[in-house]
C-alpha positions as CSV (number, residue, x, y, z in Angstrom):
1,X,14.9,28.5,-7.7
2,X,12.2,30.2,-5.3
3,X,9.4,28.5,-5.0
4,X,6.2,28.4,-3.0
5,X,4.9,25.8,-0.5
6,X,1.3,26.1,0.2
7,X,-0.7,24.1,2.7
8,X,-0.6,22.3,6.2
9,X,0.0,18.4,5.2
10,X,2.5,16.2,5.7
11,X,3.3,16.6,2.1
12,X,3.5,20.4,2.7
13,X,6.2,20.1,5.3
14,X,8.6,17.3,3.4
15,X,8.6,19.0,0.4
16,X,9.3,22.5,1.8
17,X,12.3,20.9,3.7
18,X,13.3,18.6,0.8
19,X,13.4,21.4,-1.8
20,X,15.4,23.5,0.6
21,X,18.1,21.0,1.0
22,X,19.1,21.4,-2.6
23,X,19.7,24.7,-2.8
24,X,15.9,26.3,-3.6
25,X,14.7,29.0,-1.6
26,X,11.2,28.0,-0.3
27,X,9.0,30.1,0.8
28,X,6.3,27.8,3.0
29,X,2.9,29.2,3.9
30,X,0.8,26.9,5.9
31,X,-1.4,27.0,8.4
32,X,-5.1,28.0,6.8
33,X,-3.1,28.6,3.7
34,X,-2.4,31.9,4.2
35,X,-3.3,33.2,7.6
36,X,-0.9,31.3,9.9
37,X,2.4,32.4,8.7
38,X,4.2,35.1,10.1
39,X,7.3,36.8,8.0
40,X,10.7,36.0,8.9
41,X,9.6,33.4,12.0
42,X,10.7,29.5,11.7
43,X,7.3,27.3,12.3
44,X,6.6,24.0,12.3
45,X,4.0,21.2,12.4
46,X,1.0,22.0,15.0
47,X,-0.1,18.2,14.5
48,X,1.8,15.6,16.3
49,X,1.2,12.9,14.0
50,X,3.3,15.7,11.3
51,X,6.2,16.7,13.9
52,X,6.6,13.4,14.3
53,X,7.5,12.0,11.0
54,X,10.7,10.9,11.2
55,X,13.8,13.1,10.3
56,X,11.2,15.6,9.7
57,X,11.7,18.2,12.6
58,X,15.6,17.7,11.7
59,X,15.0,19.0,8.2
60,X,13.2,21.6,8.3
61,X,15.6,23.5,11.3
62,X,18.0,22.8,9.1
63,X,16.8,24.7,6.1
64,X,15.7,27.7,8.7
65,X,18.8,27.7,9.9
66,X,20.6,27.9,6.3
67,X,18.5,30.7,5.0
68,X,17.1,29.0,2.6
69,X,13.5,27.8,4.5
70,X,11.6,31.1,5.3
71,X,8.2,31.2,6.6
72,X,6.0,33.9,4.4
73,X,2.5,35.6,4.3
74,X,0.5,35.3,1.4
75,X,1.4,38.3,-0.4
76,X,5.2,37.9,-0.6
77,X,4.0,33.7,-1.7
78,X,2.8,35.1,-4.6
79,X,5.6,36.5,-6.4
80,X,7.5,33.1,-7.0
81,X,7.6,31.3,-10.3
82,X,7.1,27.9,-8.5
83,X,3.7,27.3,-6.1
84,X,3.6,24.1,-5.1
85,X,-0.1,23.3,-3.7
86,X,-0.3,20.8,-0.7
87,X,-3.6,21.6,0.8
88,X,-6.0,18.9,2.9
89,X,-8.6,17.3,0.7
90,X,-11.5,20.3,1.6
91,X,-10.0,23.3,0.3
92,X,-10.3,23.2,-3.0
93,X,-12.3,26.1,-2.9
94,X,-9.2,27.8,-1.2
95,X,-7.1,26.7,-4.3
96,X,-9.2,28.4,-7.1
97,X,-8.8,31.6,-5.3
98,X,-5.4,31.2,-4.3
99,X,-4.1,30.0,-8.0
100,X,-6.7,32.6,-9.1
101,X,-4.6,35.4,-7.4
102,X,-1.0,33.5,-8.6
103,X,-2.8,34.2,-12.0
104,X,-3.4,38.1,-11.4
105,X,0.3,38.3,-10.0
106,X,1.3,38.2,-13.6
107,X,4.8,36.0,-12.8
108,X,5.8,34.8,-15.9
109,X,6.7,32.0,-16.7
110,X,4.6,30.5,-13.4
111,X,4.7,26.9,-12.3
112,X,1.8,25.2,-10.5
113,X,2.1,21.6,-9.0
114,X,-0.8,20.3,-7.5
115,X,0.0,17.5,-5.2
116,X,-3.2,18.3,-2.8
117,X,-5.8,15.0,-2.5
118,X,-8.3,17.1,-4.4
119,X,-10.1,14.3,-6.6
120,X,-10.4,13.9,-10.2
121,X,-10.7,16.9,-12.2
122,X,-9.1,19.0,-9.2
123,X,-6.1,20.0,-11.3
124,X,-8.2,21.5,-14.5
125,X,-10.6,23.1,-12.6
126,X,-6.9,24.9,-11.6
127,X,-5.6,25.4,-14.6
128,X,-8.9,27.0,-15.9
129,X,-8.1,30.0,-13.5
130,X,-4.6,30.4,-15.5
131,X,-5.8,29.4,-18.7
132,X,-6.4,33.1,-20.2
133,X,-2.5,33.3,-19.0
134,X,-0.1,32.8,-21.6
135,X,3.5,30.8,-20.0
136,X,1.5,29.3,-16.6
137,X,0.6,25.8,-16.5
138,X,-0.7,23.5,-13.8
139,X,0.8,19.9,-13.5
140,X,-0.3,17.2,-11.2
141,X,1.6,15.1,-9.2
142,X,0.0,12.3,-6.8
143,X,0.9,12.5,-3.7
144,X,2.0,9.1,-2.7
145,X,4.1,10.2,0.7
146,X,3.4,7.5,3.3
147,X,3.6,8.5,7.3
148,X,6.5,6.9,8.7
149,X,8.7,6.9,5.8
150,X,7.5,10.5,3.8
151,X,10.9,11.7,3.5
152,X,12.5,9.0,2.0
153,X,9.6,8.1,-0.4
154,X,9.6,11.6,-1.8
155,X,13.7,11.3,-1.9
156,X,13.8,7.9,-3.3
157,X,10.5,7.3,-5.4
158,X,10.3,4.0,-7.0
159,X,8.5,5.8,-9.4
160,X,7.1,9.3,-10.4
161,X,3.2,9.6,-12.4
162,X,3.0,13.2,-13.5
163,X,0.3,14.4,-15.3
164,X,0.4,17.5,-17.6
165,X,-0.5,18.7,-20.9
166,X,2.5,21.1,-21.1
167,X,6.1,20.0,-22.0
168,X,7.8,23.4,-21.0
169,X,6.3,22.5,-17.8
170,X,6.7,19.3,-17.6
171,X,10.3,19.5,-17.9
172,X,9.9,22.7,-15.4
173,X,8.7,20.0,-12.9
174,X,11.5,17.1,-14.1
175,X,14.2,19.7,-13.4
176,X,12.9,20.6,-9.8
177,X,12.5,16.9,-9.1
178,X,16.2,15.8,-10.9
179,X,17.6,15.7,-7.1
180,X,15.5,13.4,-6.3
181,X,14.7,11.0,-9.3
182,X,18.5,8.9,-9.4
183,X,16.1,5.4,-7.7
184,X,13.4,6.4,-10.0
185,X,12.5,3.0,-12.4
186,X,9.5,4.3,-13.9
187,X,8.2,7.5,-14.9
188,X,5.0,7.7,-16.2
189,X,3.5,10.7,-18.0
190,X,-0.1,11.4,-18.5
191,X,-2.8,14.0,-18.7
192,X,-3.8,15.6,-15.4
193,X,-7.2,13.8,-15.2
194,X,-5.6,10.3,-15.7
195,X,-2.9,11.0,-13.1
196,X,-5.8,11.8,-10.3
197,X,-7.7,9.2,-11.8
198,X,-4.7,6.7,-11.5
199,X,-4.1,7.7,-7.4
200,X,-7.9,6.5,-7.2
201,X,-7.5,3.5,-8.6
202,X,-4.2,2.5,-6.5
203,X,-5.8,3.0,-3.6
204,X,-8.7,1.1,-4.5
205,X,-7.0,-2.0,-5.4
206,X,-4.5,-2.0,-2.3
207,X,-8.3,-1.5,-0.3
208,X,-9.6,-4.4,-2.4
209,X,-6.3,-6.9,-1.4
210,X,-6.7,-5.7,2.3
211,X,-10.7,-6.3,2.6
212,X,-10.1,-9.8,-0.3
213,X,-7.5,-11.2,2.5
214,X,-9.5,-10.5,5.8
215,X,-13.5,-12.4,4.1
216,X,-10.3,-15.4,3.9
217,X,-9.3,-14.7,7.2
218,X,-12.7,-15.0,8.4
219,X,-13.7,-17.6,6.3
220,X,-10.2,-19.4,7.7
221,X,-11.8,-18.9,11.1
222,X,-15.0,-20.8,10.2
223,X,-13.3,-23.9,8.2
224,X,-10.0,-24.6,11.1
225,X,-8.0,-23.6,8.8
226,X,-4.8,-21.0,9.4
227,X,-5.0,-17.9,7.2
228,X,-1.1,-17.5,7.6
229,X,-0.1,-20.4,5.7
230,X,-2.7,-19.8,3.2
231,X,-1.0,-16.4,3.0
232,X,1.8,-17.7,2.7
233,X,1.3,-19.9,-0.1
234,X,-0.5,-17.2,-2.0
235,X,2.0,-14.7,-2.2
236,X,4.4,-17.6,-3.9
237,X,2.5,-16.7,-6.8
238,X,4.5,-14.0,-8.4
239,X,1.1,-12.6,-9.7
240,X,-0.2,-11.8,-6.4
241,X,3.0,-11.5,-4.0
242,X,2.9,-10.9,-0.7
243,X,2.2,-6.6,-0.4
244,X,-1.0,-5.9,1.2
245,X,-1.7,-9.4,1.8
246,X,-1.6,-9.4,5.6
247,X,-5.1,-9.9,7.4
248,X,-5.8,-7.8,10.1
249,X,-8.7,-5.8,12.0
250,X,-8.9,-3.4,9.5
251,X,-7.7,-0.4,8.0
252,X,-7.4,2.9,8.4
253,X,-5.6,6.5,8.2
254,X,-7.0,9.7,6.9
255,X,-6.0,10.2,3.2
256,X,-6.1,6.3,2.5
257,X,-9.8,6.0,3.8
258,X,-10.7,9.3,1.9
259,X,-9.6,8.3,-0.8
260,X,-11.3,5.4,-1.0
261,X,-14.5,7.0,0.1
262,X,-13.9,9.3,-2.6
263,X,-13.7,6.4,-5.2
264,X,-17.0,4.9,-3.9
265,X,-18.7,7.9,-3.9
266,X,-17.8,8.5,-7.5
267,X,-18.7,4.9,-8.7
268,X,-22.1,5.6,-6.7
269,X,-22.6,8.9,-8.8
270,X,-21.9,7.1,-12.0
271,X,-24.2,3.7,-11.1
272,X,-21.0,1.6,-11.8
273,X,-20.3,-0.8,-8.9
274,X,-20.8,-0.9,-4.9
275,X,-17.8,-3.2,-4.4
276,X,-16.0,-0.3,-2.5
277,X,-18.9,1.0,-0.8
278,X,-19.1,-3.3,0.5
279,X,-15.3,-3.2,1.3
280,X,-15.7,0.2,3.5
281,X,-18.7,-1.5,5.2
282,X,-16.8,-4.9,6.1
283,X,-14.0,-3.0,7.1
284,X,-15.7,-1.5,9.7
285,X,-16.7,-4.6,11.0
286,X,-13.5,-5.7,10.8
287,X,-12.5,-3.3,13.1
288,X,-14.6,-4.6,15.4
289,X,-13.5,-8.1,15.5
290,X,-10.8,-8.3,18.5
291,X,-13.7,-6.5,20.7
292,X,-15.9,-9.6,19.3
293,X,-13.4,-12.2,19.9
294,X,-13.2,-11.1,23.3
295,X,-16.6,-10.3,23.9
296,X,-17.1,-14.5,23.3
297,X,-14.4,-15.2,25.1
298,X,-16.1,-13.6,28.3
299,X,-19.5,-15.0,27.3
300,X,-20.9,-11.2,26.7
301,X,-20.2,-9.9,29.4
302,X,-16.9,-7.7,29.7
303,X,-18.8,-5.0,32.7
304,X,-15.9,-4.3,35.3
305,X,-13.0,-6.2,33.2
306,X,-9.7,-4.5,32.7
307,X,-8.6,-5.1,29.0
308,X,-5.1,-3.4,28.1
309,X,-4.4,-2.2,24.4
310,X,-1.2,-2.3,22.4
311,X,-1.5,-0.3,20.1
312,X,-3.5,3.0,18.7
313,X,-2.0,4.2,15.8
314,X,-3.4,3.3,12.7
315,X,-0.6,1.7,11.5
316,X,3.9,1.5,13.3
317,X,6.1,4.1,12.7
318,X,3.0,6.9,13.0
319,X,1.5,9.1,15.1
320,X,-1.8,9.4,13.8
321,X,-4.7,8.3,15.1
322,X,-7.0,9.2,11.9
323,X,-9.8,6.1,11.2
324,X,-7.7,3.6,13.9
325,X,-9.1,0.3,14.5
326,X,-8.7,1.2,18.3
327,X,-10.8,3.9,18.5
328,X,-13.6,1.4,17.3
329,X,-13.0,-1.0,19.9
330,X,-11.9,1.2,22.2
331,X,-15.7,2.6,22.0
332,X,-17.0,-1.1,22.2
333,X,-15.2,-1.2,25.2
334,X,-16.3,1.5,27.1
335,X,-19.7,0.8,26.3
336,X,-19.9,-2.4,27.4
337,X,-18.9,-1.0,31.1
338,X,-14.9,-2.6,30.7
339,X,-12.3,-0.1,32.2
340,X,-9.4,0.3,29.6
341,X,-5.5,0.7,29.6
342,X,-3.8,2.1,26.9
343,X,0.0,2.2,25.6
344,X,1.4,3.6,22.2
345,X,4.5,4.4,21.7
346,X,3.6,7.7,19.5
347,X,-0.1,8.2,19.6
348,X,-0.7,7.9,23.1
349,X,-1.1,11.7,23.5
350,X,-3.8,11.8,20.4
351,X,-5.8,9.7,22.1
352,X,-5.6,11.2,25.3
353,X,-6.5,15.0,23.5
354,X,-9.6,12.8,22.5
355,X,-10.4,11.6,25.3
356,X,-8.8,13.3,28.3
357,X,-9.8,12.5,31.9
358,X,-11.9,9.9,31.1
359,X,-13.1,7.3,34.3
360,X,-12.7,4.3,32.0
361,X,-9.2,5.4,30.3
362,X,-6.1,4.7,32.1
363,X,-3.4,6.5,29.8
364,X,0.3,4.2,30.1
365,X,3.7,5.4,29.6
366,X,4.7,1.5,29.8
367,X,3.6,-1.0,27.7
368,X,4.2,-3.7,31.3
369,X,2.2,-1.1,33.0
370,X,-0.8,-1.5,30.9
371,X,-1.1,-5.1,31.5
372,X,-1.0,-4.9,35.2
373,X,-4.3,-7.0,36.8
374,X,-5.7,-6.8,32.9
375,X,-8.1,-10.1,31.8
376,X,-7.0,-9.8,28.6
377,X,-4.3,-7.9,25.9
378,X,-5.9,-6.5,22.5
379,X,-2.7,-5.8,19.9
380,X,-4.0,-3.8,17.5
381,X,-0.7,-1.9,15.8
382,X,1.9,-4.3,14.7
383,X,4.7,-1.6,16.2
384,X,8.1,-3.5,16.6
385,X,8.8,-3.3,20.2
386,X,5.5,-5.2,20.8
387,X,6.8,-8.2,18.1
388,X,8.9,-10.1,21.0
389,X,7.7,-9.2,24.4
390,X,8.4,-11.0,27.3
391,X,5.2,-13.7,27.8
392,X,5.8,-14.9,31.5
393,X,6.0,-11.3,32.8
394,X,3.2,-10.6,30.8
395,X,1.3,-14.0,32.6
396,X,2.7,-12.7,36.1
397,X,1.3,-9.3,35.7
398,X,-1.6,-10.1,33.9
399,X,-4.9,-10.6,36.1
400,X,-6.0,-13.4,33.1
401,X,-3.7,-14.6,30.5
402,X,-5.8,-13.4,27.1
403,X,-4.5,-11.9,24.1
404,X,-6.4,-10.9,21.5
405,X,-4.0,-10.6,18.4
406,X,-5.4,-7.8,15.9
407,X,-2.4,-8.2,13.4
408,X,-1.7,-12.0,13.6
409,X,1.8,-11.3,14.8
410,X,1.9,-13.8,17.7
411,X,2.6,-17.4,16.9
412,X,-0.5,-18.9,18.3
413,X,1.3,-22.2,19.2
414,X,4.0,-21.1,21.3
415,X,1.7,-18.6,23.1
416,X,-0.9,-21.2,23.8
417,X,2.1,-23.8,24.8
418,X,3.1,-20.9,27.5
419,X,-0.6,-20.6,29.2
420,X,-2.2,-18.5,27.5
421,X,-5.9,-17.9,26.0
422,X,-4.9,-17.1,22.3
423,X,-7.3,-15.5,19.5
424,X,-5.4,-14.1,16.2
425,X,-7.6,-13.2,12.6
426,X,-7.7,-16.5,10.8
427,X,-5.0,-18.4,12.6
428,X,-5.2,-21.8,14.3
């Protein structure tokens, strides 16, 4: 089947290199939608936190290499039965005119699946462009790709939502997807609006469990009493569990924080409820507690001190930096006159494009390095070569033995018992 990939998200990129592993011939134009790609030349990812997604790069060579993967300008694009939109969430604009000209193309039948974060009501403001169309249909599916895992969760979904109003296309979209739905438990089908509508509401209630779990982490802080055990006990009950139960300093990443701002926004517009709008608030403060903890800890006064950061990405396995607790503190930092040494393992070279020669920034290739002379360590990404590090050559490089643990990954006993000044979200 030839089908079009339009857009420059993550989602863009696996699906163009997925669908060309089973035999389609994709035709991807990214960049600005259409004014990036050049006929006949392989590209890739210009953002790091895409070309890093694992197996990613692999893929996609792969499918150049085989023929099947071709990079396209917009006019060849639009002669494929298939478009598959995966455009960032402000160019919905650029959609209407771009499935506006798939409409004048006249292909017949003609396939549109919207998987861009548009928002609710993005995918019939589409289909109103073919609707005067006889044998074009647009159907919606969610994008629920995660960075760090993309490729196998579009792959191996636990489970599909599609939303359409069209059972020729529907089963269009079902036998495009059939590669990839053998893990697939539940499939639910629904109208366009509800399946945007349903995206919303996901992320809303994971943003709820997050911002529910840190007030008791907080609250933990204030009575003695450890948050982890109380976690613990919680997710026991099979009606809660365990997912998206962990306290932290905050949340971030682009699409999830979007999404929920998007969510907020609309309750705000239809005088329903401010509980998201409260749970974006407190999770910027969130983001601000390590900086807070160790702010006490030095009795307000952090001018000259060396504090080393673990941490940058807004969550392991990515590269992104998008809405990243660290950034936050990082800030709070500089402000305060502290000098600050940084190590990721992936997103060290985002934050350095954002901050480049900076006087206060030290930029460190090893995590060991970063602690050197440092009065205190703030881990803010739970990444899994920081889980077990090695505490007395921490102590012996470390000017003061502080760490500040942003995602309660230390246990706070052991770490006091070996010298050192320990401060975790909720925990004893």
């Amino acid at each position: 089947m030839k089908i079009s990939v339009w857009g420059d998200e993550l989602a863009a990129w696996v699906v163009a290199a997925q669908l060309s592993a089973f035999g389609n011939e994709v035709q991807l134009c990214a960049g600005e939608v259409w004014g990036r790609s050049e006929a006949g030349k392989s590209i890739y990812p210009s953002h790091k936190s895409i070309s890093a997604e694992p197996g990613l790069m692999e893929l996609l060579r792969e499918g150049y290499d085989s023929g099947r993967l071709r990079a396209v300008g917009a006019e060849e694009a639009l002669s494929a039965p298939v478009h598959w939109l995966a455009m960032a969430p402000d160019q919905l604009d650029q959609a209407v005119e771009l499935v506006q000209r798939i409409a004048q193309a006249g292909v017949r039948p003609c396939l549109v699946v919207n998987q861009s974060n548009f928002g609710i009501g993005a995918s019939d403001r589409l289909q109103a462009s073919l609707d005067q169309v006889a044998g074009q249909a647009v159907v919606c599916l969610p994008d629920t790709l995660q960075e760090g895992s993309a490729l196998d969760k579009f792959s191996q979904p636990d489970a599909l939502l599609v939303g359409c109003e069209d059972e020729a296309a529907r089963r269009w979209l079902m036998s495009l997807l059939r590669p990839f739905s053998g893990s697939v438990r539940q499939l639910q089908l629904m109208t366009r609006r509800e399946a945007e509508f349903t995206k919303f509401a996901v992320t809303g209630m994971l943003a709820l469990r997050l911002g529910y779990i840190n007030e008791l982490a907080n609250l933990a802080d204030l009575l003695g009493v450890d948050i982890e055990v109380v976690r613990q006990g919680m997710a026991t009950d099979e009606r809660i569990g365990s997912h998206y139960l962990a306290p932290g300093c905050g949340f971030g990443g682009q699409h999830f924080t979007q999404y929920i701002e998007g969510l907020a926004e609309l309750l705000s517009e239809k005088r329903r409820s401010s509980l998201l709008e409260t749970v974006l608030a407190e999770n910027l403060r969130q983001m601000e507690l390590p900086f807070r903890k160790l702010w006490q800890h030095y009795d307000c006064d952090l001018k000259g001190r060396t504090v080393a950061i673990w941490g940058l990405a807004f969550k392991p396995g990515v590269a992104s930096i998008d809405s990243a607790p660290a950034l936050r503190t990082i800030e709070a930092l500089l402000a305060q006159g502290a000098r600050v040494r940084l190590h990721d393992p992936e997103a060290l070279p985002e934050v350095e494009k954002r901050y480049g020669a900076h006087p206060q920034i030290d930029y460190s290739r090893d995590a060991y390095e970063a602690v050197e002379d440092a009065d205190a360590m703030l881990l803010l990404t739970e990444w899994p070569e920081y889980w077990s590090p090695d505490f007395e050559r921490l102590a012996q490089r470390m000017a003061s033995p502080v760490i500040v643990d942003g995602r309660n990954v230390y246990d706070p006993g052991l770490v006091r018992e070996l010298g050192f000044a320990y401060y975790g979200i909720g925990r004893l």
